[in-house]
C-alpha positions as CSV (number, residue, x, y, z in Angstrom):
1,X,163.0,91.5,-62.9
2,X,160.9,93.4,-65.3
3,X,158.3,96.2,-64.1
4,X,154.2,95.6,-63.9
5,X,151.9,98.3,-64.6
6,X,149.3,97.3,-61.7
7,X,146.4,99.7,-61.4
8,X,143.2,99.9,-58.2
9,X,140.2,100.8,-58.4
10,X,137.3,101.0,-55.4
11,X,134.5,99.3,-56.6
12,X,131.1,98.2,-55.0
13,X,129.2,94.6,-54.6
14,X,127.2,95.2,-57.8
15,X,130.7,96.4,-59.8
16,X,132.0,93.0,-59.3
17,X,129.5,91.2,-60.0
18,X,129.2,92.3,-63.5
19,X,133.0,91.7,-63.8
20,X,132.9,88.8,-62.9
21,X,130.5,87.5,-65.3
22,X,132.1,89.5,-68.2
23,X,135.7,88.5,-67.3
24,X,135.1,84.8,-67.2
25,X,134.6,84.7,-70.6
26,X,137.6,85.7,-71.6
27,X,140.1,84.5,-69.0
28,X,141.0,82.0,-66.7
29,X,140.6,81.6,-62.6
30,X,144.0,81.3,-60.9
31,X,145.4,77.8,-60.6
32,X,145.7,78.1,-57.0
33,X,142.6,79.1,-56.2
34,X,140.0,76.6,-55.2
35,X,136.6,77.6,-55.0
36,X,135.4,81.3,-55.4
37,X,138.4,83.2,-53.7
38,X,141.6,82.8,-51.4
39,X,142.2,84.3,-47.7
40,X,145.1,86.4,-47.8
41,X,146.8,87.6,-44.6
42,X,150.1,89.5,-44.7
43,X,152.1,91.1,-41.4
44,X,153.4,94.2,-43.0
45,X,156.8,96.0,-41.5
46,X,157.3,99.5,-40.8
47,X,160.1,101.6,-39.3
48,X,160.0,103.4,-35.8
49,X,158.8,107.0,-38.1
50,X,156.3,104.8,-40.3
51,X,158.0,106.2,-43.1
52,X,156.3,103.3,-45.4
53,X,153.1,104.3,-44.9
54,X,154.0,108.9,-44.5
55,X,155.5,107.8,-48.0
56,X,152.5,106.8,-49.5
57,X,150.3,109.7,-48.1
58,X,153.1,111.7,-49.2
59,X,152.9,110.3,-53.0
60,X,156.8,109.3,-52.8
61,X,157.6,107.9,-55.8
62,X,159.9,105.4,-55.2
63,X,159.0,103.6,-52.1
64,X,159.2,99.8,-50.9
65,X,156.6,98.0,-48.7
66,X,158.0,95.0,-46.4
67,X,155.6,92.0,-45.4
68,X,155.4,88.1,-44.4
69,X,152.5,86.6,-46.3
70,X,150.4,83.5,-45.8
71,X,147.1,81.6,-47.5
72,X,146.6,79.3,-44.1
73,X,147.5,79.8,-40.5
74,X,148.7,76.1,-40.6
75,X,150.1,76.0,-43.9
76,X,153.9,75.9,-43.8
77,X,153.9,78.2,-46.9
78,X,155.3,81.5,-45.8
79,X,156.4,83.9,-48.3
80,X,158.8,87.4,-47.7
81,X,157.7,90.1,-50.2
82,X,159.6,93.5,-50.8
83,X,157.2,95.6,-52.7
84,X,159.0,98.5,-54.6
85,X,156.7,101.4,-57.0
86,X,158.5,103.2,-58.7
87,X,157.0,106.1,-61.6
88,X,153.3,104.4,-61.2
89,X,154.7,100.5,-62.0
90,X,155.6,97.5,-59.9
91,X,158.1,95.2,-58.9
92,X,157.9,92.6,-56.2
93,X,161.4,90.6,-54.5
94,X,160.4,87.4,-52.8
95,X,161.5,84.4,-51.2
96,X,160.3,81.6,-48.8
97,X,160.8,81.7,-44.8
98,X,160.5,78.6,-42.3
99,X,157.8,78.8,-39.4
100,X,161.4,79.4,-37.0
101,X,162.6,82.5,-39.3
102,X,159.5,84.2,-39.4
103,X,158.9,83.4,-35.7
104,X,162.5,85.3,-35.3
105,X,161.7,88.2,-37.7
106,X,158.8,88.8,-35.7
107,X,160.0,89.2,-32.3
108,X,163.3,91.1,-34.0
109,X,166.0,88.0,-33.0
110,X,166.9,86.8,-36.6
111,X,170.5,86.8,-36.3
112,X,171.9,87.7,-39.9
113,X,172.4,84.6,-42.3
114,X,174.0,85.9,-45.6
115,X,173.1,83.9,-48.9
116,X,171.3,83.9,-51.9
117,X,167.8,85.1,-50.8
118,X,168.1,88.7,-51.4
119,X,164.9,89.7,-50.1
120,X,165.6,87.9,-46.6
121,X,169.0,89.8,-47.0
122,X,167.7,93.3,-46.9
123,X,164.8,92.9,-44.7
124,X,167.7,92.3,-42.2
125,X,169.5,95.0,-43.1
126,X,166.5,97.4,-42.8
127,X,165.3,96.0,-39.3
128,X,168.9,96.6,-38.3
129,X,169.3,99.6,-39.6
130,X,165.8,101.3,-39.8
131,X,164.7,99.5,-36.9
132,X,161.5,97.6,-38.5
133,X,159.3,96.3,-37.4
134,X,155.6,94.4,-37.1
135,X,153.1,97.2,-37.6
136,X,149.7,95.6,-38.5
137,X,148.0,92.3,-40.0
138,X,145.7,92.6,-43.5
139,X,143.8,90.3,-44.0
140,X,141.4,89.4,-47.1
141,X,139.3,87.3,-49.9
142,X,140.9,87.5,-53.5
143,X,139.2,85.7,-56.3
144,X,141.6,86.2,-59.3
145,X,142.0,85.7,-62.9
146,X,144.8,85.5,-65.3
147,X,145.6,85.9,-69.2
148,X,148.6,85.3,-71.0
149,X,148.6,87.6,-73.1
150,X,150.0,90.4,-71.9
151,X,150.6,88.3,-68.0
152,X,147.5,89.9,-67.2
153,X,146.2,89.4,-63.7
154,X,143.3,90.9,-62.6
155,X,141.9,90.6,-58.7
156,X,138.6,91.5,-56.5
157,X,139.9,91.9,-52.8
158,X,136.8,91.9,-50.8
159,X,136.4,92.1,-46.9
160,X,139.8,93.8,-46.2
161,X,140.4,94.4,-42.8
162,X,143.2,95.2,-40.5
163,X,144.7,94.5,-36.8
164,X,147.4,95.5,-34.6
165,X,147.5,92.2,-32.5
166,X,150.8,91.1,-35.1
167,X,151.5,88.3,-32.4
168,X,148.0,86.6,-33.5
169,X,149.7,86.0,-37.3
170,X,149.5,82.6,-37.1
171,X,146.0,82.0,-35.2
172,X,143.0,80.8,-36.9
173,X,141.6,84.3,-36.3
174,X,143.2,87.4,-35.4
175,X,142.1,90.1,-32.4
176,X,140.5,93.1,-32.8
177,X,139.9,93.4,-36.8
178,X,138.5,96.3,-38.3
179,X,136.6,96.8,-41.6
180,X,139.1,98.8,-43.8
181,X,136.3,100.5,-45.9
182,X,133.0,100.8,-45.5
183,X,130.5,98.3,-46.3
184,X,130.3,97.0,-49.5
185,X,133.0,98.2,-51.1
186,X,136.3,96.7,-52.5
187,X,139.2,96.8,-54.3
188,X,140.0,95.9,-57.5
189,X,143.4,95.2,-59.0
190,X,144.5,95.1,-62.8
191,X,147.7,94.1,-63.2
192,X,149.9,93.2,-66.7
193,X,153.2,93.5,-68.0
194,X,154.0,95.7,-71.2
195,X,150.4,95.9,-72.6
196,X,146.5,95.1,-71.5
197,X,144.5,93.1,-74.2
198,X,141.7,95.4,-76.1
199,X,139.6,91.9,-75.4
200,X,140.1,92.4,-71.7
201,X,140.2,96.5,-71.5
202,X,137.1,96.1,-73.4
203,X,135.4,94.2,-70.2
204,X,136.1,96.6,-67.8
205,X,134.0,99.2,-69.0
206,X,131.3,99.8,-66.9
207,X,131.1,103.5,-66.2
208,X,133.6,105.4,-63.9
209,X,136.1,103.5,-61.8
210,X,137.6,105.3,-58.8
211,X,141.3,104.8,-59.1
212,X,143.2,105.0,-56.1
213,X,146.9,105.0,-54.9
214,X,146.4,104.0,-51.4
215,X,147.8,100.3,-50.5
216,X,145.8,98.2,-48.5
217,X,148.7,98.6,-45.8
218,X,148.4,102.3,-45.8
219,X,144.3,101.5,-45.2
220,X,144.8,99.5,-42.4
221,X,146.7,101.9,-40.3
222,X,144.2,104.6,-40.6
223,X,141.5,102.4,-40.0
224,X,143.3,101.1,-37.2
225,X,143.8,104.5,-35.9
226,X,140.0,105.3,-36.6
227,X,140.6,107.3,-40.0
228,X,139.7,107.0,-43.2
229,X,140.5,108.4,-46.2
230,X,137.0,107.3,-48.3
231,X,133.8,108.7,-47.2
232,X,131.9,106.1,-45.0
């Protein structure tokens, strides 16, 4: 599994709207997406130090992030995702779960099933020997597009917020949700493999971009806790 170069930036309400207009001209909406954007909601893991989210503060550079991820509270789509960074590029491990194995990865009683699914493997091994567990929900809109050349994915994530109520993963709506930055601002997400096309480079300049490393995980917990690392 090769690395992706995938790089954030914070951008506001009127950013994306001239994105959007420029990058529809020169790719393509994600096939799974129907309509203007997606939901995304993802339970992420963390051990009993919250040394996922200390090694992100901390710039680590190597680090893994652990999470369950659904598009519909009723779907029975459920996807495991190990999210590994290492020297400023991406890699991502995944594999699908039933409704009964996440229900048991949850609440910590999944007893250990070896087998092909490697990223089901070591989240077992990690909640067994790290002792993760649930730490927060994130939930939020994605509209997407995509270019072949270069598997060039590029994403707004607007309305990200965040909650501690993990046991309300599958609910239509989850408790206590709090705005992960402050009004009207987003994230966006340009993503591709060994190169990014001078056709598409060419329509993201509009002025200065504030790149981040923070993950939207990382977010969440401060906002959660009633901190946050962009000015408000």
């Amino acid at each position: 599994m090769e690395y992706r170069v995938e790089n954030k930036y914070l951008v506001t309400d009127a950013d994306l709207a001239v994105l959007r207009a420029r990058l529809a001209t020169v790719m393509k909406p994600d096939a799974n997406q129907d309509g203007d954007f997606y939901t995304i909601r993802s339970v992420y893991f963390d051990d009993i130090a919250d040394s996922c989210m200390n090694e992100n503060e901390d710039g680590v550079d190597q680090r893994k992030k652990y999470r369950i991820r659904i598009y519909d509270p009723k779907s029975d789509f459920i996807r495991l995702e190990i999210k590994e960074k290492n020297r400023g590029v991406t890699k991502k491990y995944s594999c699908k779960l039933t409704r009964q194995e996440t229900d048991m990865i949850m609440d910590g009683s999944m007893p250990l099933t070896p087998g092909d699914r490697k990223p089901l493997n070591l989240m077992q091994l990690q909640m067994r020997c790290r002792r993760m567990q649930p730490k927060a929900i994130i939930e939020y809109e994605r509209t997407a597009f995509v270019h072949p050349v270069g598997n060039v994915r590029i994403t707004f994530d607007r309305n990200i917020m965040a909650s501690r109520i993990c046991e309300d993963f599958f609910e239509d709506r989850v408790s206590t949700m709090v705005p992960v930055l402050p009004a009207g601002m987003h994230v966006l997400e340009v993503k591709y493999d060994e190169f990014l096309p001078d056709f598409i480079a060419r329509q993201l300049e509009i002025g200065v971009l504030r790149q981040t490393a923070f993950s939207k995980y990382y977010l969440g917990r401060l906002a959660i806790n009633g901190e946050f690392p962009v000015d408000r």
